[in-house]
VOBANU-113052 format. One line per 2 residues: their letters; for each residue z, y, x of C-alpha. Coordinates in Angstrom, 1 decimal, decimal comma, always signed. Each point is the difference from the previous one (the first is absolute). Layout:
residues N
A	Z Y X | ...
end
This chain:
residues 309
XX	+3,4 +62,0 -8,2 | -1,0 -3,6 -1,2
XX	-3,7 -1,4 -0,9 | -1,0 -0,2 -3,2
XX	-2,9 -2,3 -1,5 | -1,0 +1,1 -3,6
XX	-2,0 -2,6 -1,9 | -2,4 +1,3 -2,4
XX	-0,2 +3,3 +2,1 | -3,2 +0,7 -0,9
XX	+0,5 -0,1 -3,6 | +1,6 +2,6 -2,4
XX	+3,4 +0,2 +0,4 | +0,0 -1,9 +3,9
XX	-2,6 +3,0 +1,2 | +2,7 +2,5 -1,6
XX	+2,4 -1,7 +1,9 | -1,9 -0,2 +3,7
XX	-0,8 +3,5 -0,8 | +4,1 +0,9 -0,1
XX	+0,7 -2,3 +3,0 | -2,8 +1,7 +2,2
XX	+1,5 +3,6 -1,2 | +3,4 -0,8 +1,0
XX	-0,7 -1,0 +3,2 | +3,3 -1,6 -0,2
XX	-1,3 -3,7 +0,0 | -3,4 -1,6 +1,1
XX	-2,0 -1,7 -2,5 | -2,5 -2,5 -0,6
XX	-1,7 -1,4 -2,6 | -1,2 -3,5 -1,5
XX	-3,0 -0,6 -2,1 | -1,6 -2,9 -1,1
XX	-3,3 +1,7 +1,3 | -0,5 +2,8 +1,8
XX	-2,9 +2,4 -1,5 | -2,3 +2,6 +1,7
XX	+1,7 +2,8 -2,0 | +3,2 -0,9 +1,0
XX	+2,3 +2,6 +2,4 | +0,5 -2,8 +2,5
XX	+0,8 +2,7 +3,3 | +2,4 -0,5 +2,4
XX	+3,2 +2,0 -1,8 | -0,3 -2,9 -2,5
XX	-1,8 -3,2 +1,6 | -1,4 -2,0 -2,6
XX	+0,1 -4,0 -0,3 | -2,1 -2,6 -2,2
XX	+2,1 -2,7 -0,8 | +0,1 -3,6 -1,9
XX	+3,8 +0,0 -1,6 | -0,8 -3,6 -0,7
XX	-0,3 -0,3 +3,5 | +3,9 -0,1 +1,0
XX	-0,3 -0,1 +3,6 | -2,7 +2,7 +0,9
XX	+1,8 +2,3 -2,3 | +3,6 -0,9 +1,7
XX	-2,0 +0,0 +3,4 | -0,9 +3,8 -1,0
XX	+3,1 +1,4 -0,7 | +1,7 -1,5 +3,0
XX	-2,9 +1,3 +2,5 | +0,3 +3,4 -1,7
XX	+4,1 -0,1 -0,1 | -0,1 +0,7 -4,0
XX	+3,7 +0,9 -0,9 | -0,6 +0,5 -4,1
XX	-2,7 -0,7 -2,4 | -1,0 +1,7 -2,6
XX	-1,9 -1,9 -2,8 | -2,2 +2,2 -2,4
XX	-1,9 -2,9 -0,9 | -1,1 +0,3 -3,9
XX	+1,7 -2,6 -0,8 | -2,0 -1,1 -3,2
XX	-1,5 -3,6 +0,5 | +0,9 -3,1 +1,0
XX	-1,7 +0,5 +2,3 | +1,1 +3,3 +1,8
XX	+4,0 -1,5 -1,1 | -0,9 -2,6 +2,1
XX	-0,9 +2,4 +3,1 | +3,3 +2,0 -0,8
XX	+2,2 -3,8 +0,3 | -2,5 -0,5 +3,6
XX	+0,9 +3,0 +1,2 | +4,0 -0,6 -0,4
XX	-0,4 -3,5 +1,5 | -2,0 +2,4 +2,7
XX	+2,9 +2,0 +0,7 | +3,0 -1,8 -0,5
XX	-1,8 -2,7 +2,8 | -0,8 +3,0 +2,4
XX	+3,0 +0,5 +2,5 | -0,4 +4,1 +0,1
XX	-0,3 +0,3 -3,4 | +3,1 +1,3 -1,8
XX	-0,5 +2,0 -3,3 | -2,9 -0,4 -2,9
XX	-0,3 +1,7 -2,8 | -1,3 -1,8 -3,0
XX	-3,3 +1,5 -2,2 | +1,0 +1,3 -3,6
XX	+0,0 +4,1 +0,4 | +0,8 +0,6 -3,8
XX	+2,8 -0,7 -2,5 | +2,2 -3,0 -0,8
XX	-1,1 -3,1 -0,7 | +1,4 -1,0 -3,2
XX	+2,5 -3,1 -0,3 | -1,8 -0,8 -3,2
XX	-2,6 -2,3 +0,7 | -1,9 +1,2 -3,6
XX	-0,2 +3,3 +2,0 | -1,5 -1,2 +3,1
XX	-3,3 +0,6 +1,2 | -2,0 -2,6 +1,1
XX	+0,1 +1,0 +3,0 | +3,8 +0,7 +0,8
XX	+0,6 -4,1 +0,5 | -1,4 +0,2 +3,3
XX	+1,9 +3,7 +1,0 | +3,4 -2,2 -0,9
XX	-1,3 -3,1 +2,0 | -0,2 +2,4 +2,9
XX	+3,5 +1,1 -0,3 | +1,3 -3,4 +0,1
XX	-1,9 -0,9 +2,5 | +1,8 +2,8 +1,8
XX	+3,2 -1,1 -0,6 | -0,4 -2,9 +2,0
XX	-1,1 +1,7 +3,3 | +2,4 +1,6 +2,4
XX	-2,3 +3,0 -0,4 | +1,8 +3,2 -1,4
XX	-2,5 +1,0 -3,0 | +0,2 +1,8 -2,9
XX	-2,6 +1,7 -2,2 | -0,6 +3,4 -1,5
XX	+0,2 +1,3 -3,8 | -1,4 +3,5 -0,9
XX	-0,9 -0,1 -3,6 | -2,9 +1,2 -1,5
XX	-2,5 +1,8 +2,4 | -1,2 +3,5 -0,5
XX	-2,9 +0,2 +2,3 | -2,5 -1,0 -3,2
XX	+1,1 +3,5 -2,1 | -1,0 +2,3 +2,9
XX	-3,3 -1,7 +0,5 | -2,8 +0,7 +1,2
XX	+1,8 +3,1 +1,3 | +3,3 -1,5 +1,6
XX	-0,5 -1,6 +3,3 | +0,6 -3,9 +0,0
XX	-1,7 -3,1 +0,6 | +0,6 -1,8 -3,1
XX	-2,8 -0,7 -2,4 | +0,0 +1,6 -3,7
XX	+2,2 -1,6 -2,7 | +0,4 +1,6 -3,1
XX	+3,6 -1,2 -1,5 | +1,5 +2,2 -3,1
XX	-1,2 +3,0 +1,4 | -3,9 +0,8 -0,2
XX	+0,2 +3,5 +1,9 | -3,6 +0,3 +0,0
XX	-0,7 -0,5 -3,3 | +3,1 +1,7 -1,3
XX	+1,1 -3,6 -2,1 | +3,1 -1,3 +0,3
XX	+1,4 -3,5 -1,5 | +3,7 +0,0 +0,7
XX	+2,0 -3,3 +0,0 | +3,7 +0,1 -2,1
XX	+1,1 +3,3 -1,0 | -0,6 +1,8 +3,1
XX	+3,2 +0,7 +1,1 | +0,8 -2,7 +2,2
XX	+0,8 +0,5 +3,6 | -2,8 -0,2 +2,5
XX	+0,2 +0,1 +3,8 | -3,6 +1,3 +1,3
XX	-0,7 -0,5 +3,7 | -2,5 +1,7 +1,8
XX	-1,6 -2,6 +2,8 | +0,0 +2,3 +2,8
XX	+4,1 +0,7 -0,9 | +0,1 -3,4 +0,0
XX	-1,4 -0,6 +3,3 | +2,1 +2,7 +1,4
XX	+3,1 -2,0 -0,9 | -1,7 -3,4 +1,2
XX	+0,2 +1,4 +3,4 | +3,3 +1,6 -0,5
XX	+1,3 -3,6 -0,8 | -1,0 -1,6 +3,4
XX	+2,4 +2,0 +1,4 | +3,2 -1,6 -1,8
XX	+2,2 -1,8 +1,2 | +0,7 -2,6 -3,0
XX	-2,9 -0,4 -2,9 | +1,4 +0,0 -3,3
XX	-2,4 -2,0 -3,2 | -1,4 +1,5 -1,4
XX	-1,2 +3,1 +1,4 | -0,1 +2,9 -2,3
XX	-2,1 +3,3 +0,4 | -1,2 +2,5 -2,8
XX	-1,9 +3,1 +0,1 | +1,0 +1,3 -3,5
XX	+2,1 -1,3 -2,4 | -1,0 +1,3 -3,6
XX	-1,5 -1,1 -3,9 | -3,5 -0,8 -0,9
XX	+0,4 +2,5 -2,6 | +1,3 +2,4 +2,6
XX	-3,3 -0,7 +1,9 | -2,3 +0,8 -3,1
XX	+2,0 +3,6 -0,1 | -1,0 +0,5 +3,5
XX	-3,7 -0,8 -1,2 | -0,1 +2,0 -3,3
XX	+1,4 +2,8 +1,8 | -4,1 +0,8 +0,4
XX	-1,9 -2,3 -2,3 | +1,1 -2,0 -3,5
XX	-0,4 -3,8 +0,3 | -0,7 -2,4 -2,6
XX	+3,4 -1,9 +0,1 | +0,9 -3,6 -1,4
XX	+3,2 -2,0 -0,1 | -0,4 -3,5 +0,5
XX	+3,2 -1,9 -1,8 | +2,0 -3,1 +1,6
XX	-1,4 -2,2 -2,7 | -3,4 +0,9 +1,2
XX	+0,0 -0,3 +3,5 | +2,3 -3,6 -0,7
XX	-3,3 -0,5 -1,6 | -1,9 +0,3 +3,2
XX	-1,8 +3,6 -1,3 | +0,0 +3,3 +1,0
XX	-1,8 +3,0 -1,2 | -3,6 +0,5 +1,8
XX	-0,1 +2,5 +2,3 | -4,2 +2,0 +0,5
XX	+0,9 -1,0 +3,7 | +0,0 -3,8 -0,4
XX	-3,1 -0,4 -1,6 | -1,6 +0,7 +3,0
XX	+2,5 -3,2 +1,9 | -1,1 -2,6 -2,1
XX	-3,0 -0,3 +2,3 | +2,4 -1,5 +2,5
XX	+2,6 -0,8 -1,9 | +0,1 -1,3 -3,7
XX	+1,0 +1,3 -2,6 | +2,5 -2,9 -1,2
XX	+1,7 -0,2 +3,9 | +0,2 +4,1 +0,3
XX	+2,1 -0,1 -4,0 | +2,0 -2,9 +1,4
XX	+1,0 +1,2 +3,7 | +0,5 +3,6 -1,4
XX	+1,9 -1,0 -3,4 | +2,2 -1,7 +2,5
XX	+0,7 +3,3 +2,1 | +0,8 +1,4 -3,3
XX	+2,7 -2,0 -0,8 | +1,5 +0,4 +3,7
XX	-0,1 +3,9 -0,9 | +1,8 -0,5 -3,3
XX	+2,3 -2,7 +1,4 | +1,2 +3,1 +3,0
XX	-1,7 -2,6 +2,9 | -1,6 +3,2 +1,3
XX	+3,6 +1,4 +0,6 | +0,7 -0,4 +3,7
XX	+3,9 +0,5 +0,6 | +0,5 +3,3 +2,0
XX	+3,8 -1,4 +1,1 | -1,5 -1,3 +3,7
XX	-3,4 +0,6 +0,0 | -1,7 +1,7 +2,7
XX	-0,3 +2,8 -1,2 | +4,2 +0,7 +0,5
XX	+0,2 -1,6 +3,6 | -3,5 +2,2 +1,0
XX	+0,4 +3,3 -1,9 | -1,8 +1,7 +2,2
XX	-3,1 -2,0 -1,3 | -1,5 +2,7 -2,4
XX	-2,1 -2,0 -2,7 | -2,3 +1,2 -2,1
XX	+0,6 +1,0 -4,1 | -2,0 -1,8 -2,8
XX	-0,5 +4,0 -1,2 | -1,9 +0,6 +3,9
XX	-2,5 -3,2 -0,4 | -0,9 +0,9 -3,6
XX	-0,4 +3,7 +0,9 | -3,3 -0,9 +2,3
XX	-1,5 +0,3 -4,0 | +1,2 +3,5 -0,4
X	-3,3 +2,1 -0,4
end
């Protein structure tokens, strides 16, 4: 049994996370937060701290007082700003004299080689890894794929918020990237957080870290949701998602209150061409899934069924 701080634990996938860690019983956890809110579960199975990851010392003076063994960072990693907290919080760790593993924030699929095909965000997720590399700290950092929580929703149980991404389940509307039958690993985030907790228990980390729910098509996936309603389908061609456009789905109307219309065609065109370019293909030779097989994950066909009826 070893201590475990998760950073961003009271965020989407860091909650899913504390939530596995508190089930196992196997490990005691805590969890870092910029700011600790009324609403958050803050009890003593899971002792919440407010912390300043600029602020190297109190954060190192933390984890030493509290005997942190491994870090888990589920910061979303999507700013300067928050790469920046990410960087303070390897500094953190690497400087505290308990502190022996981290794992790095990314919690999706490869991040591509090809700058053209980088996010604008991924720049800081790399910085973090090289940063890494000059600690003594044993690290490493998980990739899952595509997540599968958003086609069971609202009737799956997760803590992610909605995102609508090929598949428009509610509205029966589907815009499919390439030709549909490239190889996608889907990961349910409370498999993954089963296989999180089985990892602290290895004796050597591997990079990455691969674990999968399902591994199937996105034209696989529409079967399993025309099986009891038609959707209006669309195929969105290589040249067309090169061209930063994708085919508007009755679901992301509704975003571009929070999120514009211009960034949500150029983030999502993007995922498109990691679909048709097989970056959503997590390697089964060594993932988790072989050296835990008694992990049972959860199908793509299971999340989409919540719709049946």
């Amino acid at each position: 049994m070893v201590i475990v701080a998760v950073a961003g634990g009271t965020g989407h996938v860091g909650r899913t996370i504390v939530d596995a860690l508190r089930k196992s019983q196997k490990h005691d956890v805590i969890v870092l937060t910029r700011e600790v809110k009324e609403s958050d579960d803050s009890d003593s199975a899971s002792p919440t701290f407010a912390v300043d990851y600029d602020d190297i010392e109190q954060v190192t003076e933390l984890l030493e007082s509290k005997n942190v063994h491994t870090v888990i960072s589920t910061i979303a990693v999507l700013t300067e700003a928050t790469g920046k907290s990410e960087l303070d919080l390897v500094a953190t760790s690497a400087k505290s004299s308990v502190t022996k593993r981290f794992i790095a924030s990314n919690w999706g699929g490869v991040i591509p080689s090809d700058e053209t095909l980088r996010m604008t965000f991924q720049p800081y997720r790399i910085a973090t890894i090289e940063a890494l590399k000059k600690t003594d700290l044993e690290w490493t950092q998980f990739q899952n794929g595509c997540f599968v929580d958003y086609y069971g929703m609202p009737y799956v149980e997760t803590n992610l918020k909605p995102l609508t991404f090929v598949l428009d389940v509610a509205n029966k509307a589907a815009a499919i990237p390439g030709t549909g039958d490239e190889v996608m690993t889907f990961t349910y985030t409370r498999d993954l957080a089963k296989f999180v907790v089985a990892s602290l228990d290895l004796p050597k980390w591997t990079y990455p870290m691969v674990s999968y729910s399902d591994i199937t098509t996105w034209k696989k996936a529409l079967e399993v949701a025309e099986a009891w309603s038609k959707f209006d389908v669309a195929y969105d061609s290589i040249e067309k998602l090169c061209g930063g456009e994708i085919t508007e789905l009755p679901s992301h109307v509704s975003a571009y209150s929070f999120i514009p219309k211009s960034l949500l065609c150029s983030i999502q065109s993007k995922f498109g061409l990691y679909v048709a370019n097989g970056m959503f293909d997590m390697p089964e030779e060594g993932s988790l899934n072989q050296i835990f097989p008694e992990i049972k994950t959860t199908t793509v066909e299971e999340i989409i069924g919540h719709w049946k009826g």
